[in-house]
N, CA, C and O atoms as a CHARMM CRD file, in Angstrom:
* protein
*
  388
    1    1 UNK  N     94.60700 187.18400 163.43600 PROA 1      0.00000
    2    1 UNK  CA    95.91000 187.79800 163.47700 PROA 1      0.00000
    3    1 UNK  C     96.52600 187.87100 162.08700 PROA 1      0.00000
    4    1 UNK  O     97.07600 188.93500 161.80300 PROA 1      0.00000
    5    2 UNK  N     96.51500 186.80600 161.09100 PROA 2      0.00000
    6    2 UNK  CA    96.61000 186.92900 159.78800 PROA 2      0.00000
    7    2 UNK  C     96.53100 187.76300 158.97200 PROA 2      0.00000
    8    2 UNK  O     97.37600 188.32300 158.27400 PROA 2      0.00000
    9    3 UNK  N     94.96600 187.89100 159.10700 PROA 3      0.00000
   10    3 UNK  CA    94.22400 188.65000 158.07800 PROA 3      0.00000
   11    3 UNK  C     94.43700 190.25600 158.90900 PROA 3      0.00000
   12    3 UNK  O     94.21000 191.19300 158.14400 PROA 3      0.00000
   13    4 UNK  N     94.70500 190.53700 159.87900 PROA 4      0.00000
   14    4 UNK  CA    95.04600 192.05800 160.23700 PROA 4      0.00000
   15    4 UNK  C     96.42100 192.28800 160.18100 PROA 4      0.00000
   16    4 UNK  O     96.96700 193.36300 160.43100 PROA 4      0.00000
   17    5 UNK  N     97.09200 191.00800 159.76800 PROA 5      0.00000
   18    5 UNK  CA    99.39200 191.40700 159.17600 PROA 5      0.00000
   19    5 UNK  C     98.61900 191.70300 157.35800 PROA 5      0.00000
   20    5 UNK  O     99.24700 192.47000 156.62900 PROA 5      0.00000
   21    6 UNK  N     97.55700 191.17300 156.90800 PROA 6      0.00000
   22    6 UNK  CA    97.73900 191.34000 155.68400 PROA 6      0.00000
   23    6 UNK  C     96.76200 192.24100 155.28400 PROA 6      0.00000
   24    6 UNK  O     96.41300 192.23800 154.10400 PROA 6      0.00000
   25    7 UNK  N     96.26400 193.01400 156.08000 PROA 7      0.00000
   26    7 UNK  CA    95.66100 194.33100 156.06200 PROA 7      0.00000
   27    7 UNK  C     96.72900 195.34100 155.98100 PROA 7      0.00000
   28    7 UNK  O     96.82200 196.10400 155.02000 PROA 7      0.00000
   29    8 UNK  N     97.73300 195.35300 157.22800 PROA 8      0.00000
   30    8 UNK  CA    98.90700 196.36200 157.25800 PROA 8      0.00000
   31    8 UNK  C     99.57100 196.57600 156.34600 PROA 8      0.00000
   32    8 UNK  O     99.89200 197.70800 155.98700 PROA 8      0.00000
   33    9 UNK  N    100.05100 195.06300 155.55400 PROA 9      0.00000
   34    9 UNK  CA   100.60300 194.82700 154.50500 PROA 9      0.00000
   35    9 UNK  C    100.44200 196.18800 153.65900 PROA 9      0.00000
   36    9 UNK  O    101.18900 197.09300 153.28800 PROA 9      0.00000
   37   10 UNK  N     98.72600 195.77700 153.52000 PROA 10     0.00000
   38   10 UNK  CA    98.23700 195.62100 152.06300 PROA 10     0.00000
   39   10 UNK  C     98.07400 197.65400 152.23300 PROA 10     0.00000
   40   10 UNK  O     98.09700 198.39500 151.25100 PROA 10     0.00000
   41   11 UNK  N     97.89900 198.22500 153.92800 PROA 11     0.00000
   42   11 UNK  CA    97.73900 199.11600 153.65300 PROA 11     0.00000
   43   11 UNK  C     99.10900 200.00600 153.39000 PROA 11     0.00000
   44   11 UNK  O     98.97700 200.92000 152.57600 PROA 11     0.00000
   45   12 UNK  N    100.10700 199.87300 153.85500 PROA 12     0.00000
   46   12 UNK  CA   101.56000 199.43900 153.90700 PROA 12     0.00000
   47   12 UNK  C    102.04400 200.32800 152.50100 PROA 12     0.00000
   48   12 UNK  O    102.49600 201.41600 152.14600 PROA 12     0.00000
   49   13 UNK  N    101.59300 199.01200 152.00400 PROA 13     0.00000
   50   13 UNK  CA   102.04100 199.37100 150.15100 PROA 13     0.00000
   51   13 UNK  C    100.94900 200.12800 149.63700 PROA 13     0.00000
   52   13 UNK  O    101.30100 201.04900 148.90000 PROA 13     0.00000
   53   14 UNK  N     99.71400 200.00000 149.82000 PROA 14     0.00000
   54   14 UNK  CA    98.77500 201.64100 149.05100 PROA 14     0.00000
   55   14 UNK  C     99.28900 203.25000 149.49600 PROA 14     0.00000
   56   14 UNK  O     99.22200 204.30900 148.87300 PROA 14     0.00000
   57   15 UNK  N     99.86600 202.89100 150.96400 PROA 15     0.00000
   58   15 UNK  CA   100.44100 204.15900 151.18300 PROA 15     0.00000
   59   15 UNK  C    101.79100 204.72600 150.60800 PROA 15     0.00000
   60   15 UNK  O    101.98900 205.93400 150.48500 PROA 15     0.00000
   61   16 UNK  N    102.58400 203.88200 150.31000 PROA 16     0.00000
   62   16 UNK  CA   103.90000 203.66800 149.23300 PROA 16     0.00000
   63   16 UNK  C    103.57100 203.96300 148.30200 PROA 16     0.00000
   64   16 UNK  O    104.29700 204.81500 147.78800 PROA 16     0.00000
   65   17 UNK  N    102.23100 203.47900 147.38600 PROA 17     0.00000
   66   17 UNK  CA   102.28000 204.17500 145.62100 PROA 17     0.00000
   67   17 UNK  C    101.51600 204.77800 145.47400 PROA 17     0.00000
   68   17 UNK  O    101.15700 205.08900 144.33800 PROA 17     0.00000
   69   18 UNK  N    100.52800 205.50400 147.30100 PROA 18     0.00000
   70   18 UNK  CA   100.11400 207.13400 146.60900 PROA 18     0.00000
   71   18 UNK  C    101.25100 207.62800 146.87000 PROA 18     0.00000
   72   18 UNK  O    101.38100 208.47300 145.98400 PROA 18     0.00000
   73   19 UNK  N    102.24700 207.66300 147.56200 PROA 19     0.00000
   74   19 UNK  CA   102.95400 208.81300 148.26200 PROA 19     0.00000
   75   19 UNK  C    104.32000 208.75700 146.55000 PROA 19     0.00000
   76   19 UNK  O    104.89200 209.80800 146.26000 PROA 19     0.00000
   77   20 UNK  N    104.55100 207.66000 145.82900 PROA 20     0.00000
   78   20 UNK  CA   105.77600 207.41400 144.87800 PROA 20     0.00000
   79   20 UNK  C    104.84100 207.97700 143.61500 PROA 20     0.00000
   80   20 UNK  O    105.34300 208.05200 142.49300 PROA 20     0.00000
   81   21 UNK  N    103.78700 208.27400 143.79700 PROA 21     0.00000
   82   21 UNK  CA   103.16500 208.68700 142.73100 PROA 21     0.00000
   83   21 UNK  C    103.19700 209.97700 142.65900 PROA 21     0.00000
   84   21 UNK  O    103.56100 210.54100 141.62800 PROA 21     0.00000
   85   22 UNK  N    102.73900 210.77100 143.97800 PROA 22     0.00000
   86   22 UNK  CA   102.89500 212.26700 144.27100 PROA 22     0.00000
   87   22 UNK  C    103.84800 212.46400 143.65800 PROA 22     0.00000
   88   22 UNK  O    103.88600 213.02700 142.56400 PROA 22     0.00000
   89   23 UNK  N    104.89800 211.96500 144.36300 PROA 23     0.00000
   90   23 UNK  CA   106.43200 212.22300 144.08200 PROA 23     0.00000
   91   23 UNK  C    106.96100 212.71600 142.94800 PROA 23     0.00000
   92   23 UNK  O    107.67700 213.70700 142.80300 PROA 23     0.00000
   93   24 UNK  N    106.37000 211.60300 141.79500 PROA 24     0.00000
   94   24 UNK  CA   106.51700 211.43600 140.40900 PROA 24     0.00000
   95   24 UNK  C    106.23000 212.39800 139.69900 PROA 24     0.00000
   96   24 UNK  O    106.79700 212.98900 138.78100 PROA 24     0.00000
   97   25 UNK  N    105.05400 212.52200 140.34700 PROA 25     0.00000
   98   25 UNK  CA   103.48200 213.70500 140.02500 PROA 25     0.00000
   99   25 UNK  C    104.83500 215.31600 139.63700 PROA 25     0.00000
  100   25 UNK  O    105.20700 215.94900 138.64900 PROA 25     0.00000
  101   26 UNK  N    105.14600 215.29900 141.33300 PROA 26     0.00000
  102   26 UNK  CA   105.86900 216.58200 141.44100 PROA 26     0.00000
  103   26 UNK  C    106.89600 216.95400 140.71000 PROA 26     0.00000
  104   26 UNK  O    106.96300 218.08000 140.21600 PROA 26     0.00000
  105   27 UNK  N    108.02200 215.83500 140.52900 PROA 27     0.00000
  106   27 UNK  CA   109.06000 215.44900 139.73900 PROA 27     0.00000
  107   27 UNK  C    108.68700 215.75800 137.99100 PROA 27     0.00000
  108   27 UNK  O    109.48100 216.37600 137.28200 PROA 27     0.00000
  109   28 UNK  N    107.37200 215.22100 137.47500 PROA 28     0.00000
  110   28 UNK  CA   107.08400 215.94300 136.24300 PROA 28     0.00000
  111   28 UNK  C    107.10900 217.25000 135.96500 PROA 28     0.00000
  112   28 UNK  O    107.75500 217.93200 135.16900 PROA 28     0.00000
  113   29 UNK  N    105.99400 217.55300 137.04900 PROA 29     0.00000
  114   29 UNK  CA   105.64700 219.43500 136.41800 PROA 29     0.00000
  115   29 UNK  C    106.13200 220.00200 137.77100 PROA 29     0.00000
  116   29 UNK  O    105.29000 220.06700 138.66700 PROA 29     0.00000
  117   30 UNK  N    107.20500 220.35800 137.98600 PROA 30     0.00000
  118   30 UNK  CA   108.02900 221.02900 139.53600 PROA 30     0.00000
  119   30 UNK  C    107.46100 222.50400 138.90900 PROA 30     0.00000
  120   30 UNK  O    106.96100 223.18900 139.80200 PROA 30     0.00000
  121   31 UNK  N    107.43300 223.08400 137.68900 PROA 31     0.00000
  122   31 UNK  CA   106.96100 224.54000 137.49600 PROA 31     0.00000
  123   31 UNK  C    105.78300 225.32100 138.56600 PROA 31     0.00000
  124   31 UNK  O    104.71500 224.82000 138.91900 PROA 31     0.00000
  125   32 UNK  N    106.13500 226.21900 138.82300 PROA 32     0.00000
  126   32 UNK  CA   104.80500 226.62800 139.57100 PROA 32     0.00000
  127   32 UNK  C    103.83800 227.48200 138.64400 PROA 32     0.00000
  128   32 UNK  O    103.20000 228.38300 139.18800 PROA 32     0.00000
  129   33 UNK  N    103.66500 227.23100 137.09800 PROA 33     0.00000
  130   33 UNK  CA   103.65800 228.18300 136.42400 PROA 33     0.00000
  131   33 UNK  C    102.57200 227.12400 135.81700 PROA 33     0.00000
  132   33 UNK  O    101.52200 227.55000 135.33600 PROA 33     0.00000
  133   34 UNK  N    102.77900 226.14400 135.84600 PROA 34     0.00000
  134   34 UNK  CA   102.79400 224.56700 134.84000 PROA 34     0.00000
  135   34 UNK  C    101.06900 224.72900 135.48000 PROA 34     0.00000
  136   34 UNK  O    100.97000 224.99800 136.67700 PROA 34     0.00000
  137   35 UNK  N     99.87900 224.57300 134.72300 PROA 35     0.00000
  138   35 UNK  CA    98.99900 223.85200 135.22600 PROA 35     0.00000
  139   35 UNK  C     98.69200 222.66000 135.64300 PROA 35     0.00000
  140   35 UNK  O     97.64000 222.41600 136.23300 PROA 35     0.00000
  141   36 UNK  N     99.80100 221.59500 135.31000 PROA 36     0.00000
  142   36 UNK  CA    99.73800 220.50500 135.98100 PROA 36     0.00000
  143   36 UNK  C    100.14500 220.22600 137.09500 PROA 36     0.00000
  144   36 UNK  O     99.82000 219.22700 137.73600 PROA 36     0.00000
  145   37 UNK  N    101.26200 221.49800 137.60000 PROA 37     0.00000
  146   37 UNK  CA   101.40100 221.36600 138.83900 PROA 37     0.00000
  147   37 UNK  C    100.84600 220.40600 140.32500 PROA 37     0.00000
  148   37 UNK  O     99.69200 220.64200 140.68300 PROA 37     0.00000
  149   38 UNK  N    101.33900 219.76800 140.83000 PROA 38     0.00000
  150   38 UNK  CA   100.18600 219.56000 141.96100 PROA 38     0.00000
  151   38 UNK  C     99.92900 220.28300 142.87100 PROA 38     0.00000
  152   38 UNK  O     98.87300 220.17700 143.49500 PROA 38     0.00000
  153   39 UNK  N    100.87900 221.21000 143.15100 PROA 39     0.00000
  154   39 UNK  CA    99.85500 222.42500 143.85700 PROA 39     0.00000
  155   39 UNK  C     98.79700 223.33700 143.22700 PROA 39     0.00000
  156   39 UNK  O     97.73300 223.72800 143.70800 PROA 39     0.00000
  157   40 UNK  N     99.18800 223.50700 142.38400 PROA 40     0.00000
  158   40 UNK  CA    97.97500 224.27700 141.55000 PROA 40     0.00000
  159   40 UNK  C     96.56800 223.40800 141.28600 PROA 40     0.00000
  160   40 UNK  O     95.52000 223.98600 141.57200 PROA 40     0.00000
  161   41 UNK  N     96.50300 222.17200 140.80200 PROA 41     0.00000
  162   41 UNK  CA    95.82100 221.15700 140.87100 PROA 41     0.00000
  163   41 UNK  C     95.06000 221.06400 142.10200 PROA 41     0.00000
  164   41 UNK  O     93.83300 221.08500 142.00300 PROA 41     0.00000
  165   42 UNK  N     95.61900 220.96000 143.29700 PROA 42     0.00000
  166   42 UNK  CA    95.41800 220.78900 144.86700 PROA 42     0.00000
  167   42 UNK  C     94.62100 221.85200 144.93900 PROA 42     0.00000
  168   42 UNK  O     93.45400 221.66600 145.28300 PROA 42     0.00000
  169   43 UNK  N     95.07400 223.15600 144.63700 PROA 43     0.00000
  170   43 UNK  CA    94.40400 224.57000 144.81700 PROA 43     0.00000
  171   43 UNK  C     93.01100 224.68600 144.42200 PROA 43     0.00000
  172   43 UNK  O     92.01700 225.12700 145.00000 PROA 43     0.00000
  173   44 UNK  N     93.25700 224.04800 143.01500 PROA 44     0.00000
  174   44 UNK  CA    91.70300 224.43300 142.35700 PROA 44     0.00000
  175   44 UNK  C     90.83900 223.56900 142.76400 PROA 44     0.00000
  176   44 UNK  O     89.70500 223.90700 142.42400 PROA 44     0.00000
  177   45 UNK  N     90.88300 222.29400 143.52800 PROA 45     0.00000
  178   45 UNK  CA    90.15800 221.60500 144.20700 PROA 45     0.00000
  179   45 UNK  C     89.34500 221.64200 145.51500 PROA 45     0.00000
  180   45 UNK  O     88.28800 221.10600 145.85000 PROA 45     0.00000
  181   46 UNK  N     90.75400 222.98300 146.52800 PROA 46     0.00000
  182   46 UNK  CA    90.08900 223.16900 148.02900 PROA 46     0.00000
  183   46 UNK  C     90.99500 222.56200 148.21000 PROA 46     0.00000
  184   46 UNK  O     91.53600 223.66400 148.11400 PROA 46     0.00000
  185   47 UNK  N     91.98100 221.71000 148.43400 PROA 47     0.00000
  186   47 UNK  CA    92.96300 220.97400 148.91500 PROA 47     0.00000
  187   47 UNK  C     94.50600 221.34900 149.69700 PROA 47     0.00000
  188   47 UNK  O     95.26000 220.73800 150.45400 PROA 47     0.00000
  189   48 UNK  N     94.49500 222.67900 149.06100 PROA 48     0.00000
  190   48 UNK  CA    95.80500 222.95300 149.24500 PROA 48     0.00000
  191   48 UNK  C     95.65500 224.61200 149.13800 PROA 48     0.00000
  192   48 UNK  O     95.07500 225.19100 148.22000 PROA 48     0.00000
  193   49 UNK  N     96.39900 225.34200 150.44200 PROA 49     0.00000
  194   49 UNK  CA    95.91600 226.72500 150.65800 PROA 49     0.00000
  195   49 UNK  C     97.09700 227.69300 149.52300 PROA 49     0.00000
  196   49 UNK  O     98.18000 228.10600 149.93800 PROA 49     0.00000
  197   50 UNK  N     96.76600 227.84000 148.55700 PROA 50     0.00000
  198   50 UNK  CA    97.96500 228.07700 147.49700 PROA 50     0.00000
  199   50 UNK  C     97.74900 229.94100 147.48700 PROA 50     0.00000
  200   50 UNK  O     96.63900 230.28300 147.89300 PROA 50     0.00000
  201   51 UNK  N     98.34200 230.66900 147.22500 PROA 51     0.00000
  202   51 UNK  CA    98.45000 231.95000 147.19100 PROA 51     0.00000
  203   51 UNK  C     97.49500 232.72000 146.44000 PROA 51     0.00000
  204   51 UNK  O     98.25400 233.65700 146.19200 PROA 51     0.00000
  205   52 UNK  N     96.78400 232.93500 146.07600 PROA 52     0.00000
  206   52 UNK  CA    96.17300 233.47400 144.65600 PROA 52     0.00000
  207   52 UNK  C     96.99600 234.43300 143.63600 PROA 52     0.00000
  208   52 UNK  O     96.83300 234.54700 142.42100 PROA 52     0.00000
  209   53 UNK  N     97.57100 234.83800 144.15900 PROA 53     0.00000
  210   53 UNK  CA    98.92200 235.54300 143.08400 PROA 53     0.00000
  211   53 UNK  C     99.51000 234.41400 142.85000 PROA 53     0.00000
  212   53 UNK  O     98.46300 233.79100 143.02500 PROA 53     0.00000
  213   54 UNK  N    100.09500 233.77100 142.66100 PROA 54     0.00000
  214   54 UNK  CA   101.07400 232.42000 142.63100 PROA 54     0.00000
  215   54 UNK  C     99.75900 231.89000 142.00700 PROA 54     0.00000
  216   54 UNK  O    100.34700 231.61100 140.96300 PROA 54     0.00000
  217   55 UNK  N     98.46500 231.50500 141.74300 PROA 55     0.00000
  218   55 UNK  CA    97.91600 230.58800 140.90100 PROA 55     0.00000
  219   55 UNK  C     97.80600 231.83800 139.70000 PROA 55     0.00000
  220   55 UNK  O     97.66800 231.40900 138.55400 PROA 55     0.00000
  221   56 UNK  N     97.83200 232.65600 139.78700 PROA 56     0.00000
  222   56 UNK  CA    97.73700 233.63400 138.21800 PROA 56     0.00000
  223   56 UNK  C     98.38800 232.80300 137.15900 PROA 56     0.00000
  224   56 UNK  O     97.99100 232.16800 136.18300 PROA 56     0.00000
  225   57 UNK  N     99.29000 232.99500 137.60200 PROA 57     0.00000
  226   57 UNK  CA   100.52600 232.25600 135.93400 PROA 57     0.00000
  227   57 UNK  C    100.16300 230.57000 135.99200 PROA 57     0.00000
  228   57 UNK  O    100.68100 229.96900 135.05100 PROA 57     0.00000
  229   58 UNK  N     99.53300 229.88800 136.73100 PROA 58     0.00000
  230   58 UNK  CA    99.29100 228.58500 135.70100 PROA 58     0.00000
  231   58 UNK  C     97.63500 228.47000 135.01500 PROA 58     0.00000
  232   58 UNK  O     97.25600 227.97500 133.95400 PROA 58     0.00000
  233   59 UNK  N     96.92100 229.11500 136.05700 PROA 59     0.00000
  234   59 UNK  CA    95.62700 230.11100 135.35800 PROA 59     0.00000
  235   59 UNK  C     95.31200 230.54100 133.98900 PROA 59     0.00000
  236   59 UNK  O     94.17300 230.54500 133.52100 PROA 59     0.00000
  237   60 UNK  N     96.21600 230.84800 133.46500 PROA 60     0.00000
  238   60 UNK  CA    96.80200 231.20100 132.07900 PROA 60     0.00000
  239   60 UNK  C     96.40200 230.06500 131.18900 PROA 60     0.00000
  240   60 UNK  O     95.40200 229.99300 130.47500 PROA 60     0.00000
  241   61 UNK  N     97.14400 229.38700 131.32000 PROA 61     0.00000
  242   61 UNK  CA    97.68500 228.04100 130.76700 PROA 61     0.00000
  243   61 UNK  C     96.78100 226.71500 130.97200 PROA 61     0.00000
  244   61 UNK  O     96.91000 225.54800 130.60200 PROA 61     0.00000
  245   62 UNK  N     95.82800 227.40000 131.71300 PROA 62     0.00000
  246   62 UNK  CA    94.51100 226.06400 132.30900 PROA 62     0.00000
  247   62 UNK  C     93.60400 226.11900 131.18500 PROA 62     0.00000
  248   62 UNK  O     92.87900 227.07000 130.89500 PROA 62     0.00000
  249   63 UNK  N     93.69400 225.15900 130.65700 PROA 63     0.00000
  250   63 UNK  CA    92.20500 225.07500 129.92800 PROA 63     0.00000
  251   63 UNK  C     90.89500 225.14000 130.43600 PROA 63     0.00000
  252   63 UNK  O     90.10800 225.73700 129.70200 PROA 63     0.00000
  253   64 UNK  N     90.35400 224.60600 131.69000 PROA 64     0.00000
  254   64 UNK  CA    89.57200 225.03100 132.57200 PROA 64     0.00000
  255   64 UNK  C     89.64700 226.05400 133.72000 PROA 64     0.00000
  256   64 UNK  O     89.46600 226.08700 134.93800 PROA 64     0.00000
  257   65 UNK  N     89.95300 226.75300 132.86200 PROA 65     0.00000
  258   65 UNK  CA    90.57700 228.24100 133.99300 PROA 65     0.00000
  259   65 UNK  C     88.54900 228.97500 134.36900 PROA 65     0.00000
  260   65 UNK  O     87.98600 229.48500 135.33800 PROA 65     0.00000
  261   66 UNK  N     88.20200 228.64700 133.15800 PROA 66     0.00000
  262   66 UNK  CA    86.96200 229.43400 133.35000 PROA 66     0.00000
  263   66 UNK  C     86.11500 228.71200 134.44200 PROA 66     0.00000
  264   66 UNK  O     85.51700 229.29600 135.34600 PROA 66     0.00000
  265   67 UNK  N     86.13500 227.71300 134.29000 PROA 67     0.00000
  266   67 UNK  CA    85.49900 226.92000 135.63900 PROA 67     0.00000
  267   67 UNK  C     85.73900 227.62000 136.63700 PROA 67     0.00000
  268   67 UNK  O     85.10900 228.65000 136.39700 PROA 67     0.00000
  269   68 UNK  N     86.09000 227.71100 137.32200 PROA 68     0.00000
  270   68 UNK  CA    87.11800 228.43700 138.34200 PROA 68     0.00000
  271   68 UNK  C     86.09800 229.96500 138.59400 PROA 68     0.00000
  272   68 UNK  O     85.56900 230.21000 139.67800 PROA 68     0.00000
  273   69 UNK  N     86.00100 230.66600 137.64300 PROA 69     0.00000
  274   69 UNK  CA    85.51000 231.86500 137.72700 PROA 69     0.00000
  275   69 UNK  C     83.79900 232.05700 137.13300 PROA 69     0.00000
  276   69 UNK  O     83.17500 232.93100 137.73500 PROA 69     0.00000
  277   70 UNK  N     82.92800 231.21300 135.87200 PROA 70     0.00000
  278   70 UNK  CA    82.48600 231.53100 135.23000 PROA 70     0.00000
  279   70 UNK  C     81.49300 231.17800 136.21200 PROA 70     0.00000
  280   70 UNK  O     81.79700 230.18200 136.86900 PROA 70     0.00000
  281   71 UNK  N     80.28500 231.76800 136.52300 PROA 71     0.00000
  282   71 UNK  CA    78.97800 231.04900 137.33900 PROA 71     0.00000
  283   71 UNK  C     79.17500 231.09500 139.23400 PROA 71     0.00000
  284   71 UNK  O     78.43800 230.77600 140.16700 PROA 71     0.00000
  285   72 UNK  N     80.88400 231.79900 139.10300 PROA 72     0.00000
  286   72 UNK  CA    80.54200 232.00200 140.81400 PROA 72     0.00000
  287   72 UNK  C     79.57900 233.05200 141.14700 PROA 72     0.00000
  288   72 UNK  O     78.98500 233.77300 140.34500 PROA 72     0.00000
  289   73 UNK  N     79.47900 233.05700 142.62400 PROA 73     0.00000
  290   73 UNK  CA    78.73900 234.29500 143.47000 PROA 73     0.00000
  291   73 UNK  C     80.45600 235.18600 143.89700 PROA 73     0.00000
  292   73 UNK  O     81.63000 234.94600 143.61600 PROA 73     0.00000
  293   74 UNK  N     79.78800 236.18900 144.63900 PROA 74     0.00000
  294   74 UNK  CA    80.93300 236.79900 144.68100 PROA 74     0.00000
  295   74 UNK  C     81.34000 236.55300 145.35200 PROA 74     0.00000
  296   74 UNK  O     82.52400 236.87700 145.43800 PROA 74     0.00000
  297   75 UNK  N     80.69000 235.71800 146.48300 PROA 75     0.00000
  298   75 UNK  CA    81.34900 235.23000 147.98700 PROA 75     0.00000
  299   75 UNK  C     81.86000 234.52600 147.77500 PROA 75     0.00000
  300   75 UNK  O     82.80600 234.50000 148.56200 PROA 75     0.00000
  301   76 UNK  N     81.93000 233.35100 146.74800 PROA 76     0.00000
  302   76 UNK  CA    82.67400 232.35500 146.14700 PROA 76     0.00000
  303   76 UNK  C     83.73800 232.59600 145.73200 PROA 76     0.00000
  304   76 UNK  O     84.66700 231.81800 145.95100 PROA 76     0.00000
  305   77 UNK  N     83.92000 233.80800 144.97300 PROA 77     0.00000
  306   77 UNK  CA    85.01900 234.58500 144.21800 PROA 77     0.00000
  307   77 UNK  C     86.19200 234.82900 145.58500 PROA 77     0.00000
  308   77 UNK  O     87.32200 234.37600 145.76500 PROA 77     0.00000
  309   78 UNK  N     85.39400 235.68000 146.33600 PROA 78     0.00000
  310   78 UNK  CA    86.63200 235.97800 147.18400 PROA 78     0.00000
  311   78 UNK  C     87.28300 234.97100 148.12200 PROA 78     0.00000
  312   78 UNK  O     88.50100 235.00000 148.29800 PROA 78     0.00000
  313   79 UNK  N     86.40300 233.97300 148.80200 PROA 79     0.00000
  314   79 UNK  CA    86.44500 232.89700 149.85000 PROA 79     0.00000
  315   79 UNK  C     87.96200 232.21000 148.73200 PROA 79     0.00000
  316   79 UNK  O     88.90500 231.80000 149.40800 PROA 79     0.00000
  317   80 UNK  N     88.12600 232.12000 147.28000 PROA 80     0.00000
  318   80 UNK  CA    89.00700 231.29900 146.33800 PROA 80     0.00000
  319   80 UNK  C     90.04700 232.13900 145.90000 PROA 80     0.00000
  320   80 UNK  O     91.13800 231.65900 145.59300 PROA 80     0.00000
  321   81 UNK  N     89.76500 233.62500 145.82600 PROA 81     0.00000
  322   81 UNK  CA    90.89300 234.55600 145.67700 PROA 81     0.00000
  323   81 UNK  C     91.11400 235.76000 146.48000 PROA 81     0.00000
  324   81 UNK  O     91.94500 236.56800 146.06400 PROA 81     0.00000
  325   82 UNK  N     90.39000 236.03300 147.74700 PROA 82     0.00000
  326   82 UNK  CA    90.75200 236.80000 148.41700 PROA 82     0.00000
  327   82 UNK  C     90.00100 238.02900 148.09500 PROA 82     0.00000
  328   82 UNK  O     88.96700 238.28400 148.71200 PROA 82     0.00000
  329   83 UNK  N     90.39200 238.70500 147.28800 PROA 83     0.00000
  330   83 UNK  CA    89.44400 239.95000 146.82600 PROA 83     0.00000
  331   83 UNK  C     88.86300 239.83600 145.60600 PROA 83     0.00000
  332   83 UNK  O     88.65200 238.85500 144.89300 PROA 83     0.00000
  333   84 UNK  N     88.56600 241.35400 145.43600 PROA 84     0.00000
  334   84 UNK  CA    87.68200 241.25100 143.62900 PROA 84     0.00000
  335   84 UNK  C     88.38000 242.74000 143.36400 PROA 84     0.00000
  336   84 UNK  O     89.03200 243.50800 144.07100 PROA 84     0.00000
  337   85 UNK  N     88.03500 242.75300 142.34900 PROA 85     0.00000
  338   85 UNK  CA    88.32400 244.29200 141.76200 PROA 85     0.00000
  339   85 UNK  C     87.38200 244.78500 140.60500 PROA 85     0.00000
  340   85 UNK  O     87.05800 244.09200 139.63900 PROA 85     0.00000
  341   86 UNK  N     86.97000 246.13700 140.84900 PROA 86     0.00000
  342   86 UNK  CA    85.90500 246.30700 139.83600 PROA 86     0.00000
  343   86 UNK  C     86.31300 246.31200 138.45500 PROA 86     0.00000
  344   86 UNK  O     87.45100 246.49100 138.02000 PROA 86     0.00000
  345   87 UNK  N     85.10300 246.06300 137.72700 PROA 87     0.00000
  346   87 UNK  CA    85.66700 245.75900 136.26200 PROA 87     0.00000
  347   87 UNK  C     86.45600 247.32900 135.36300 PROA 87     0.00000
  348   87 UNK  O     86.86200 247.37600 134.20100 PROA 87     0.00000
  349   88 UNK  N     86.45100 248.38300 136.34900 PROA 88     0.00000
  350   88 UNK  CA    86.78700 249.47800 135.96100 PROA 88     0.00000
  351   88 UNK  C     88.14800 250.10600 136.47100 PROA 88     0.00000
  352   88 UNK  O     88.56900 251.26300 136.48900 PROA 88     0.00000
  353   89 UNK  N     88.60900 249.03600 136.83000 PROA 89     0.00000
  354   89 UNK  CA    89.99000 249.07900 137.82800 PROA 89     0.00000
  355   89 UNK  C     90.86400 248.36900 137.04900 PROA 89     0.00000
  356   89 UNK  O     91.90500 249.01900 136.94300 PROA 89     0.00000
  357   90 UNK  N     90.92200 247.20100 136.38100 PROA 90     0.00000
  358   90 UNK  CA    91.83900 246.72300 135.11000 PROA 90     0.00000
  359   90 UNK  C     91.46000 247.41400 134.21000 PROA 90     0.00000
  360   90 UNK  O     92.48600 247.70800 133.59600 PROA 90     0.00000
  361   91 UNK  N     90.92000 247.70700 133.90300 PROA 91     0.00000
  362   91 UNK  CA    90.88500 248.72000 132.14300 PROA 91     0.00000
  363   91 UNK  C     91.77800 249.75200 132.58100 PROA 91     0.00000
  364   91 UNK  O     92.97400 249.60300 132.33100 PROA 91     0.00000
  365   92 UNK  N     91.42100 250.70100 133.15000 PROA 92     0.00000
  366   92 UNK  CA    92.39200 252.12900 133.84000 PROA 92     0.00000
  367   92 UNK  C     93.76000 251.57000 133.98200 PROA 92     0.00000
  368   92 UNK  O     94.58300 252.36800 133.53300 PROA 92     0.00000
  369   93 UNK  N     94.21300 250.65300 134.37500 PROA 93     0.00000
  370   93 UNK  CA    95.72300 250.00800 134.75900 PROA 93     0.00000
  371   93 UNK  C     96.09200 249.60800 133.89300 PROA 93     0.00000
  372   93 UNK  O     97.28700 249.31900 133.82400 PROA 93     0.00000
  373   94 UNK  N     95.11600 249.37900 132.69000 PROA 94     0.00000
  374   94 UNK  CA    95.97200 248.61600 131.46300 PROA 94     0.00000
  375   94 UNK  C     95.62000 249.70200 130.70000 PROA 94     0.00000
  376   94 UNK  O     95.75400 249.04400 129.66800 PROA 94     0.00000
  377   95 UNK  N     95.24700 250.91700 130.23500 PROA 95     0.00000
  378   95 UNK  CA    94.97700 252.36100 129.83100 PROA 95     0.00000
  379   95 UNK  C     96.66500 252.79500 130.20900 PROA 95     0.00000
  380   95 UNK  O     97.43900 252.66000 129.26100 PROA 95     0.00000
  381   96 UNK  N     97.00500 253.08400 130.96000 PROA 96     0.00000
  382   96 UNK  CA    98.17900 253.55500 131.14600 PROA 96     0.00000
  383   96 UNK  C     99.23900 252.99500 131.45900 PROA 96     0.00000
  384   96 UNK  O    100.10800 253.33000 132.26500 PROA 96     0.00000
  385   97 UNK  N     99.11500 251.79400 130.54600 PROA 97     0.00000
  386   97 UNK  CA   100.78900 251.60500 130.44300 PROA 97     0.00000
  387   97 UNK  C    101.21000 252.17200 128.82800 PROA 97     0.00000
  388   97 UNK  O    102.38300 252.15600 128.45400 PROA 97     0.00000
């Protein structure tokens, strides 16, 4: 009976300083722009179903942004951003501005 009050305890308080850590986590980089974000973080892991427009702008700013893209398949590509676009579809859109 002891040793399962000081299990609860013990699990008690690990659940207290992941959850004051998140917190903290969030409280640093609240930007959704911020690559440190923890949603963006969450995102690039599989963790967290984040928008793919909404990860563009901290994408930017990722130093491992290429991870993310460099060595996928394409099924990979879309299953993480939804669609693709041919490489002849941004040039033309950025041609006419």
């Amino acid at each position: 009976m002891k040793l399962a009050r000081q299990f609860i305890k013990f699990l008690a308080a690990g659940m207290t300083f992941v959850g004051l850590s998140i917190a903290v986590w969030h409280l640093m980089y609240p930007s959704r722009s911020d690559p440190k974000n923890p949603r963006y973080v969450l995102w690039k892991v599989g963790l967290y179903g984040m928008d793919p427009e909404l990860a563009i702008a901290p994408m930017v700013g990722d130093a491992q942004r290429d991870a993310l893209v460099v060595g996928k398949s394409k099924e990979e590509l879309r299953r993480k951003f939804g669609y693709l676009t041919a490489c002849s579809g941004p040039v033309l859109y950025l041609l006419s501005r």
